[in-house]
C-alpha positions in Angstrom: -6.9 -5.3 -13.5 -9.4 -2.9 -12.1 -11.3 -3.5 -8.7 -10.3 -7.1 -8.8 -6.8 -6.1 -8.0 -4.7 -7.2 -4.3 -6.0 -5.7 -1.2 -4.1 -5.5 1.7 -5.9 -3.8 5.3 -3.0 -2.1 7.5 -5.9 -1.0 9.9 -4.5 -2.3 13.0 -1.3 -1.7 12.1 1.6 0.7 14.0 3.2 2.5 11.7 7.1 0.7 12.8 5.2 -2.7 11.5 4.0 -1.4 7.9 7.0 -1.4 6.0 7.6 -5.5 7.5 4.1 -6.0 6.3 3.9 -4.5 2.8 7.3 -4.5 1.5 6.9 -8.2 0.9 3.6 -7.8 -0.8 4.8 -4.9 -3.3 7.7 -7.6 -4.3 5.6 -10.0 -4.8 3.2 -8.0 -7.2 5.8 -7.0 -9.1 7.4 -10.4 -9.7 4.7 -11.9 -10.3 3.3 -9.6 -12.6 0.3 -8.5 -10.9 -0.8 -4.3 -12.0 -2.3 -3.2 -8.7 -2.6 -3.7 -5.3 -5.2 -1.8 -3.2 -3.4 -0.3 -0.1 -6.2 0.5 3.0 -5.0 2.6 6.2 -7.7 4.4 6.9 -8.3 7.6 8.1 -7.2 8.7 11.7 -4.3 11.2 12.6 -2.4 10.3 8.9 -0.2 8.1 11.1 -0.1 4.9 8.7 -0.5 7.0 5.5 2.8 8.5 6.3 3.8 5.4 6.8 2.4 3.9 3.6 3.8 6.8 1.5 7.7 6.4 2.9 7.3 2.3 2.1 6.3 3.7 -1.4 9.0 5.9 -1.8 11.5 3.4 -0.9 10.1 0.7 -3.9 10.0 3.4 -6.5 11.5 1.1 -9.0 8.6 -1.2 -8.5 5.4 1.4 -9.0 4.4 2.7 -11.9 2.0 5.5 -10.7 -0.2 6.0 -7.4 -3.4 7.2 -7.3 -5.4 8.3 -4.4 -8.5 6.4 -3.4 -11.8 8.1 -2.8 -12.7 8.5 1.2 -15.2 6.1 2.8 -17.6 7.5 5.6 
């Protein structure tokens, strides 16, 4: 799907409200056939990554691979 893919922005976010918000949009992706979604968090202490990364663990059976996106200034 490329670039042209879902994007969702957690910037904003605390990390206890990340799972509520993108849980939902990884289940809908899947059932609805869509091949990526664009997960932003941004840079900071890690805080939402880590919070990111244990959403992603938990719907496993839903990804097929994650890749790392490049760092923006």
């Amino acid at each position: 799907m490329g670039l042209g893919g879902h994007r969702i922005d957690l910037h904003g976010l605390y990390p206890d409200q990340v799972d509520f918000v993108l849980s939902p949009v990884l289940e809908g992706a899947y059932n609805t056939g869509q091949t990526e979604i664009i997960i932003i968090h941004g840079k900071g202490e890690g805080v939402l990554r880590q919070a990111v990364q244990q959403v992603l663990t938990r719907h496993r059976h839903l990804i097929l691979s994650i890749e790392r996106g490049e760092e923006l200034l």
